[in-house]
BATORSE-670523 format. One line per 10 residues: number of its first residue (from 1); their letters; for each residue x, y, z of N, C-alpha, C. Coordinates in steps of 0.2 Angstrom, whole numbers, plus 5000, padded with zeros to 4 digits. Layout:
// residues N
NUM = a = X,Y,Z,X,Y,Z,X,Y,Z; ...
END
This chain:
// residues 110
1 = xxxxxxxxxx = 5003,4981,5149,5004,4985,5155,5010,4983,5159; 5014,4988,5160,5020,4987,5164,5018,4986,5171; 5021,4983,5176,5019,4984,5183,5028,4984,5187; 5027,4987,5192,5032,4989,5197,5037,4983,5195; 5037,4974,5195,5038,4971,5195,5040,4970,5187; 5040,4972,5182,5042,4970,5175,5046,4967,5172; 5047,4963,5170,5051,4959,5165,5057,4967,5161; 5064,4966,5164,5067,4971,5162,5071,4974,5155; 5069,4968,5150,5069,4966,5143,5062,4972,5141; 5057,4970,5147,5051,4975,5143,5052,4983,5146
11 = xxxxxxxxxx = 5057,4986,5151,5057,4992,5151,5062,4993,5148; 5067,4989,5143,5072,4991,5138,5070,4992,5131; 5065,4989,5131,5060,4989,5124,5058,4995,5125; 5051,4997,5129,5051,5003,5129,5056,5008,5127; 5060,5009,5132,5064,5014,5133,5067,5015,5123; 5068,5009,5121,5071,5009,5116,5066,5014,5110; 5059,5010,5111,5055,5013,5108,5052,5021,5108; 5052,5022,5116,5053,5031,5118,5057,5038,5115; 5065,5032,5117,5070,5037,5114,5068,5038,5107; 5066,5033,5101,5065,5035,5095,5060,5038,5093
21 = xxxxxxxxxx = 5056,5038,5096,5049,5040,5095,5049,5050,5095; 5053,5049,5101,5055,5056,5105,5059,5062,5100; 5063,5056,5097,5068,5061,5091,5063,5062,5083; 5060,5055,5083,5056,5056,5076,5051,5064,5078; 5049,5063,5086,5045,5071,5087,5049,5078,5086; 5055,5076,5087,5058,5083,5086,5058,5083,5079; 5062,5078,5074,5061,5079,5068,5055,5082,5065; 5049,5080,5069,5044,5083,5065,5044,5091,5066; 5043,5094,5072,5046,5100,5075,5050,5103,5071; 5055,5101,5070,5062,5105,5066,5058,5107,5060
31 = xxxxxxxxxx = 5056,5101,5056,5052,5101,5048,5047,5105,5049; 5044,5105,5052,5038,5112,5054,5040,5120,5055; 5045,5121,5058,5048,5126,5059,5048,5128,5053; 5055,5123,5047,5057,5126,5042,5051,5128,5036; 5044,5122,5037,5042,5127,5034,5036,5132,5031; 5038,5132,5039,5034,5139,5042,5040,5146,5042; 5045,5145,5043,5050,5150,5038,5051,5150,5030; 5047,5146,5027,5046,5145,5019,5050,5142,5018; 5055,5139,5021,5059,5134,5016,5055,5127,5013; 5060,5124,5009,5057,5118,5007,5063,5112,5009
41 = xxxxxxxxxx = 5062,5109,5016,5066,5103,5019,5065,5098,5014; 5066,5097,5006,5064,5091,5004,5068,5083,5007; 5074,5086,5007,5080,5080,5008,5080,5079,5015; 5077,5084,5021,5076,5082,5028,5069,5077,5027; 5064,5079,5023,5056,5077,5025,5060,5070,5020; 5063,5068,5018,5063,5063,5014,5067,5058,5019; 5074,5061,5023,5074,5057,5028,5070,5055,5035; 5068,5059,5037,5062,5058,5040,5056,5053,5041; 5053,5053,5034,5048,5050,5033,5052,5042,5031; 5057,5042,5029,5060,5037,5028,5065,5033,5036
51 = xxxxxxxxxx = 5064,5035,5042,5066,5033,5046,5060,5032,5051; 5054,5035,5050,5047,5035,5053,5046,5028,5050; 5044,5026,5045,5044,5021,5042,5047,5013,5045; 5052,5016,5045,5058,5011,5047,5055,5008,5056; 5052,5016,5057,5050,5013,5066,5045,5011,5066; 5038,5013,5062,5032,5010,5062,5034,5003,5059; 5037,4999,5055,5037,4994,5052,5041,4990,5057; 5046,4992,5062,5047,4984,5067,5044,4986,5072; 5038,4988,5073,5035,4989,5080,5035,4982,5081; 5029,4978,5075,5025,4971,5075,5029,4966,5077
61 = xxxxxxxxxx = 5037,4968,5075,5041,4962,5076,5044,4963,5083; 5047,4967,5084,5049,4970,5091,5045,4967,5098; 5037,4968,5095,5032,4964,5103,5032,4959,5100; 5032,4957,5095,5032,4950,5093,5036,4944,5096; 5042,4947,5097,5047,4946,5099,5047,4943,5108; 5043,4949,5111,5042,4950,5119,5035,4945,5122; 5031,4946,5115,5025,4942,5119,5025,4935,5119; 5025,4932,5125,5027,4925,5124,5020,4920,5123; 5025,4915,5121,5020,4909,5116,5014,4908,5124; 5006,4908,5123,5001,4905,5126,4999,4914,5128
71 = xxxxxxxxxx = 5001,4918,5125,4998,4925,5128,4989,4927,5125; 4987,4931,5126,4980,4931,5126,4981,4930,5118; 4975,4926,5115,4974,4923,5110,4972,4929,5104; 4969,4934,5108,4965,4941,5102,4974,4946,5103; 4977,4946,5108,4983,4949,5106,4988,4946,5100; 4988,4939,5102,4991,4935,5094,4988,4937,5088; 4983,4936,5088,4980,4938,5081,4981,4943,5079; 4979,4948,5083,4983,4955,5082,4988,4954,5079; 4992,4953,5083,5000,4954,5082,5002,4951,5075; 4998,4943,5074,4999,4942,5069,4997,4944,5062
81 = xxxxxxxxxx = 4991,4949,5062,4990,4953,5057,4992,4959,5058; 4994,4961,5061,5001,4967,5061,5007,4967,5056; 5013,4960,5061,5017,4957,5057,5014,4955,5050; 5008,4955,5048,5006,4952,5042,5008,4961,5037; 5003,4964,5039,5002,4969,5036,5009,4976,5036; 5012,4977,5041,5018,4979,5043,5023,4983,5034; 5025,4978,5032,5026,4978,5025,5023,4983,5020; 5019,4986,5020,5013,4989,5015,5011,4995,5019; 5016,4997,5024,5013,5003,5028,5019,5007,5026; 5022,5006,5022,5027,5011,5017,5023,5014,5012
91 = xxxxxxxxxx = 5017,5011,5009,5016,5014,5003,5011,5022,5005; 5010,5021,5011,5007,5028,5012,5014,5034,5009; 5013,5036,5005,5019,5042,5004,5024,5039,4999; 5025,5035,4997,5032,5032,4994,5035,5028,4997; 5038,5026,4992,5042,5018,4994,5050,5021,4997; 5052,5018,5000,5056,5017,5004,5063,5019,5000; 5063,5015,4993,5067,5016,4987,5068,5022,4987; 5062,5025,4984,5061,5032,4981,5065,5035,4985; 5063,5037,4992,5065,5039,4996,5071,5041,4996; 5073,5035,4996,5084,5033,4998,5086,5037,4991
101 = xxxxxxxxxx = 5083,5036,4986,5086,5039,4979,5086,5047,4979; 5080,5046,4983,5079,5056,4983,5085,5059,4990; 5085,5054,4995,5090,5057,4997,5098,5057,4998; 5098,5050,4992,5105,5052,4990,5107,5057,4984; 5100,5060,4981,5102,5064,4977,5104,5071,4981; 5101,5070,4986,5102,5076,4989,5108,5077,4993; 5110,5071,4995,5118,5071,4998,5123,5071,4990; 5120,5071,4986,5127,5072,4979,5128,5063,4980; 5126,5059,4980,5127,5051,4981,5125,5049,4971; 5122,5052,4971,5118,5050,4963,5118,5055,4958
END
């Protein structure tokens, strides 16, 4: 919980994490549109789901970072099995690999 008084590292985190969040939601918007006009966005939905990825995976280490040593014991643990699990929240949809290979094919890189 933020309060009036906050630690200003932690409304910069926020903010950091808002702005990205905000864009990954127009991303999705955009992809929807196109295909709802029947296109097939493969090379957009490939970077997309691959920069989503990217935000889901340093959340754990991001508060990791902000919550200080002696903070509530069941939030460590948390966080600790977060950071634990973080790694493996790629395999929903494909690996991160795949991804980059299919969107460098799509930029003519490969």
């Amino acid at each position: 919980t933020l309060s009036p008084n906050a630690d200003p590292r932690d409304l910069e985190l926020l903010g950091r994490l808002t702005a990205r969040l905000a864009t990954l939601r127009e991303m999705s918007i955009a992809l929807t549109a196109r295909l709802a006009e029947g296109d097939s966005p493969v090379l957009e939905a490939a970077l997309f789901k691959d920069l989503g990825t990217g935000f889901e995976q340093s959340i754990p280490a991001l508060l990791a970072d902000r919550i200080a040593d002696g903070a509530d014991p069941e939030l460590e643990e948390t966080l600790a099995y977060l950071l634990a699990l973080s790694p493996v929240f790629t395999l929903r949809g494909g690996t991160r690999e795949i991804l980059r290979g299919m969107i460098a094919r799509g930029l003519g890189l490969r």
